[in-house]
Structure formats: C-alpha cells, structure tokens
N, C-alpha and C positions, 0 to 999 in steps of 0.2 A: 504494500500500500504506500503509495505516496501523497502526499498535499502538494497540490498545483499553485499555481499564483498565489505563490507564498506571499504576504506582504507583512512586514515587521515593523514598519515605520509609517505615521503619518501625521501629518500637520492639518490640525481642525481650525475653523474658524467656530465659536462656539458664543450664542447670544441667550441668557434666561429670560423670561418674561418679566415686564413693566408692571408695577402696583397698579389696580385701578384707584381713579379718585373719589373721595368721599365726598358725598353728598350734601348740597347747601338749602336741602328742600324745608321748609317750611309748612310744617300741617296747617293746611285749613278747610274747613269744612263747612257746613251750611250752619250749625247751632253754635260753630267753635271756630270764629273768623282770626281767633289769634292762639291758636292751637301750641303755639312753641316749634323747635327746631325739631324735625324725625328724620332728618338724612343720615341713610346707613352708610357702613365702609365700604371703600373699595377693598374687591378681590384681590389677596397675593396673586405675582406671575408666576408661571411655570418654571421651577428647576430645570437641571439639563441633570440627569442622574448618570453614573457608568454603573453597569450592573455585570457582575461576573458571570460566566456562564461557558459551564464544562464541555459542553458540544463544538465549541468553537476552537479552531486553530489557528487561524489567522486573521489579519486584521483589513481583508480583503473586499471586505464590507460597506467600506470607507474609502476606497480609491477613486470614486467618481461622487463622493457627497461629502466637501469642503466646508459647506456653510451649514449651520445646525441653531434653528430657534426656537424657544419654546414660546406658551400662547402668554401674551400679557391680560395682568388683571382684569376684570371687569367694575364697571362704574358705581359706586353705589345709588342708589336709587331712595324715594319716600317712604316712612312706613317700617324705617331702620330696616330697609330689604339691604341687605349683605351685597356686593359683586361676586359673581359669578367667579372663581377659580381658575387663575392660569392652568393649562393641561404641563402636565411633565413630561418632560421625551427622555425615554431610556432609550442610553447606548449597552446594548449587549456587547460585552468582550472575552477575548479572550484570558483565561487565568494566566498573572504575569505580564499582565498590560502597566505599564509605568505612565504615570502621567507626567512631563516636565512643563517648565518653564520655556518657553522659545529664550527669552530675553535672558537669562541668567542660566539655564540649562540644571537648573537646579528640579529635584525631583518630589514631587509635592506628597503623591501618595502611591501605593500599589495595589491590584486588584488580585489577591490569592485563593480567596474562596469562592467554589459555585454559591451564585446568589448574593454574593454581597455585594452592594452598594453604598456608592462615594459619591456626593456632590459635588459636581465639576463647576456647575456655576448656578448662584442661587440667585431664584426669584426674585425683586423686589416685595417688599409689603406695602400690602392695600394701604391709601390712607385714611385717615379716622373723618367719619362725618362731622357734620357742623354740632349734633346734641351731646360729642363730647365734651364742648365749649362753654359750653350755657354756663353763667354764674351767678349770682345775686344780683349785681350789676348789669346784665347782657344777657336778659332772658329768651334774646330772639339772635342769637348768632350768624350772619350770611358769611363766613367763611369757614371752610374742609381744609382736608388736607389732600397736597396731591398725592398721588403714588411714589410709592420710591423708584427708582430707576431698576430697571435689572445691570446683570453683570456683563462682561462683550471682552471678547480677548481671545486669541490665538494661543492655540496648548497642542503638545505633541505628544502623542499616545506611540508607545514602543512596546514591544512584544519582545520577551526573554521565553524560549520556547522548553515544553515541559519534556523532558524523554529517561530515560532510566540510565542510559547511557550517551555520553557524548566524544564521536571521534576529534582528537586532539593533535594537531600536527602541523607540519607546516604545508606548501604550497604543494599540489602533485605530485603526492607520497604515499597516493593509493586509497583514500580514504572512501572517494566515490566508488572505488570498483569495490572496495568491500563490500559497502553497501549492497551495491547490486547483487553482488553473490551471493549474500545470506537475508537477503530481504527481497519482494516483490519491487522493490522503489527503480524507479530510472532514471536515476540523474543522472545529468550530462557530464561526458566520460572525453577528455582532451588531453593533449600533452602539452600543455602551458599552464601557467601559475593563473589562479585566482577563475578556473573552471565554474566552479562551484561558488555563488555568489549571491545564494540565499539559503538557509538551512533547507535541510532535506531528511525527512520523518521517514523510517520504515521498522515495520513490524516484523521483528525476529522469531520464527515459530521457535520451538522448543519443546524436550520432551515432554511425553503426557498431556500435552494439548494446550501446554504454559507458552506465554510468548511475554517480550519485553518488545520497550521503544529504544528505537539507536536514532542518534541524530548525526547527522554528517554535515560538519559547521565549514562556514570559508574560513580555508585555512589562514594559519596566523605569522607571524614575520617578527622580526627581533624589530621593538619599539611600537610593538601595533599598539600597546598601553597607553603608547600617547597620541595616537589615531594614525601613525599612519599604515600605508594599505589599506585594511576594510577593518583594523584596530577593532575601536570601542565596539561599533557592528558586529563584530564575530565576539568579544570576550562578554556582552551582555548576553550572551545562550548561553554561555559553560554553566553562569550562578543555579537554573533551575535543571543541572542530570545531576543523580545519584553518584554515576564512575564515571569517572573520567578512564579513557582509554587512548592512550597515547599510541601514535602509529607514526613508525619513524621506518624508512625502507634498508634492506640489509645493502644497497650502494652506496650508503651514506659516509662521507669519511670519518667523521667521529659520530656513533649513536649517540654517546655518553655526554657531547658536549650538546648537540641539537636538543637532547633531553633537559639538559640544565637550561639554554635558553626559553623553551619552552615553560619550562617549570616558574622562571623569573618573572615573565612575561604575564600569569597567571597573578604571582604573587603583588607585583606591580600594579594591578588593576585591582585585586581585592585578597589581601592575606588570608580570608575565611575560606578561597575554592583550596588552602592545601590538604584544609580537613578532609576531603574528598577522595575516595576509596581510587587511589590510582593502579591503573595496568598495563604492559606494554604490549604490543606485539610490533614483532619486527617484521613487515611488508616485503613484499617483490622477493621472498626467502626461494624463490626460483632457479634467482641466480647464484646466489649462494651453495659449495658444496658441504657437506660433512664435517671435514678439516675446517672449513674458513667459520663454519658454525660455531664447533668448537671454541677457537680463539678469539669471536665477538663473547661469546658468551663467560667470557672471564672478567669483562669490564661492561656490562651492562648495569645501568641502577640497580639497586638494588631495592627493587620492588618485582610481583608477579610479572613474567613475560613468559610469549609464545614466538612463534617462528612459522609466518603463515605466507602463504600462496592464495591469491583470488583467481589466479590464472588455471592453476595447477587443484586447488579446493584441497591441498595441504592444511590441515591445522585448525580449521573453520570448526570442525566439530568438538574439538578440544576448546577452541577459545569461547564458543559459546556457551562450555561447561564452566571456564573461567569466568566468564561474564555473569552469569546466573548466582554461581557462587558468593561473587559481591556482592550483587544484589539484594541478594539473602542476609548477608550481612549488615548491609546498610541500614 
C-alpha cells in the first residue's frame, strides 16, 4: 500500500467569524409607549477548529483550499432575541499536524489524538445590547455594542508522518528499493540523490497475519539540521516512528563514519530521537563477498545490524524478524 499525493506542508489563509451587534431597540407597544430598552446581543462568530482524525494521512485536503472563513455573528434583535451563532468550520487533520507561525516559524500547538480539537482562530463575541446599559440615570439607553472583530492571519499546518519504522540514511542508499521489496508501495526508484522527495508509507506483512508501517523519508545530508537539502522537511518524520532503521550501503567507504554523521544530524535537530530503538542494515550486500563481510563487520556500530540485498531478497526475512522484535520492544 502506498499514499499518493502525499502533501506534508501547507500555508492557510484562515479568517473566524465577526460578533454580531447588539441591539439599540426600544420596546414599545400600544399600552407601554415607553417600555425601556429590550435589544438582545449579538451572536458570537464562528471559530475555525483543527480537529484530529485517524483516517487521514495526509494533508492533501488542502492543496487547492487556501482561504478558510467561518460564518460571523448574527445581529441582535427586540425582545432581548439573542443573534443567531457564527457556524464553526472544522478542519479534519491528520494526527501530527503542527501548526506554526508563518512570521516567527514558531510552533503554536500539535494535533496527537483522534478527535481532539484546537482553536486555530477564534470567533469574535457578540456585543451586548443597549438593556445592559440602563441605569438610574438613563433609563432609555440608544446605544449596543458592536461585535468584536474575529481573528484573520496566515498559519502553516505540517504533517510529521506516523509509521512504526523509519528508513534513515543518506541520499540513494537503497532505501526506496527496500521499500519496494518488502512492501506493496512504489516509489520512485533512480540513480541520483534526493529521488524520493516526499515520505512514502508501506505496509510490511509479517508472520501470523501481523504487519507494521515503514516509512521511506528523503534522504538526509551532513547539515540538513540547518535546512539544507530537504533538512528540516525530512528530520520533522523521524520524531513520530518507533525505530529508527539506518540503511547505509556495503560500497560505502566508511559505514562507521556515514553512521556517526547520521546519528549527529538526528541529535542536532532534537537530542530526544536518540532515545529511539536504532538498527542497521547494510544495503546493496550484493556486492559484497564473505571475506569483505567479515572485515566490515569488525567496525560497524555497535548497535543491531543485518547484511541485506533488495536485488538478490538476501536478509529481508531476517531483518523483518529484526524489525518486529523492536517493535515489540518499544
């Protein structure tokens, strides 16, 4: 399985509803020609809600609907009749949607659980009719309040994608073709860096009818922590997989250092992913003979690794006993 038009990123224009205003009405009636003030309040506007919600994977939803306003107040009316109620617009999102600041890039709240809901931008309130006024003095008040304004501002909703595992590595090191092997998914499979340029979900079967998620992130580069390449973009997925699973290919001329920059890289962006259940496998082990095995395997991290082939389907079945195993763990 894969997710199509993945979209991870996007810039809302986002406006809540206006208070309605309160009312300046005046009772009067045929036996009661100086009745006093009865203007009710105007109705609060409409919120702009994000509401979490587990069916959703991406943020795909939102690629051709930029501007987002909720209904403003309604007016108050005679008779202390109330206005009518801004309507609320829920946004359904994906779990792991971040909401920033455009203007500071600072990160306001996060959406985690199915169903919960965050005020992105609030309503205005109604304002109070003229018979809150009334005093000893000014028993006939002609002036309400207006409404309050609503809220109106550009906010960036990002998506940190949820999967049980995430491949970790640098640029066209095999990550997509694993993918492919041990999952339905087909992403696009090249011999240049930065192939893969939006995450890519696929469902790992496993024994007894168990499956996990693997994500296949664009690979990452020494300084992506400070954006560049696809940086920030690729290191906001790692926060939300269980294992990390590092994939470094056996042509590499130091595994043990790619490993380390890797590993910095990680740290660099958020010290909490090192808590994270790390694995290796060494890729393209095709080319690799026996003997040259061996002698990696004296200076590899020292963390769990395998020695696999996506070409060849070397090792696929071990490491997906590796992989479960952590999971299990976590």
């Amino acid at each position: 399985m894969i997710v199509d038009n993945f979209v991870d990123y996007v810039k809302l224009s986002v406006s809540s509803g206006k208070g309605g205003r309160g009312s300046t009405h005046l009772r009067r009636e045929k036996y009661i020609p100086k009745g006093g003030p009865d203007g009710g309040d105007g109705g609060s506007g409409g919120h702009i809600i994000l509401r979490g919600n587990s069916n959703f994977w991406t943020l795909l939803h939102f690629k051709y609907k930029k501007h987002i306003k909720a209904d403003h107040g309604g007016a108050g009316s005679g008779q202390h009749k109330k206005g009518a109620e801004g309507s609320d617009v829920y946004l359904d999102v994906p779990l792991g949607t971040i909401v920033r600041d455009p203007e500071t890039m600072e990160a306001l709240f996060e959406i985690k659980d199915n169903d919960e809901e965050q005020i992105l931008m609030r309503g205005g309130m109604g304002g109070r009719g003229n018979d809150h006024f009334k005093t000893s003095t000014n028993q006939s008040p002609r002036y309400a309040q207006p409404g309050i304004p609503g809220e109106e501002a550009w906010r960036i909703l990002e998506l940190k994608v949820l999967a049980d595992v995430g491949l970790v590595g640098f640029p066209n090191v095999g990550k997509s073709t694993l993918l492919a092997s041990i999952t339905a998914a087909k992403p696009e499979i090249a011999d240049y860096e930065f192939t893969t340029l939006t995450p890519n979900l696929g469902i790992v079967s496993y024994r007894n009818d168990r499956s996990f998620v693997m994500a296949d992130i664009p690979g990452i580069i020494e300084h992506a922590h400070l954006g560049k390449g696809l940086g920030l973009r690729f290191l906001r997925h790692i926060e939300r997989n269980s294992v990390l699973l590092f994939t470094i290919p056996a042509d590499s001329k130091d595994i043990h250092d790619e490993y380390r920059v890797l590993l910095n890289e990680l740290k660099m962006y958020n010290p909490e992913l090192l808590d994270k259940q790390r694995l290796l496998a060494i890729t393209k082990s095709d080319l690799a003979d026996e003997e040259l095995r061996e002698g990696m395997a004296e200076d590899l991290p020292d963390i769990p690794h395998i020695f696999i082939s996506s070409i060849t389907t070397e090792g696929l079945t071990p490491l997906k006993d590796m992989v479960w195993k952590a999971i299990e763990n976590q």
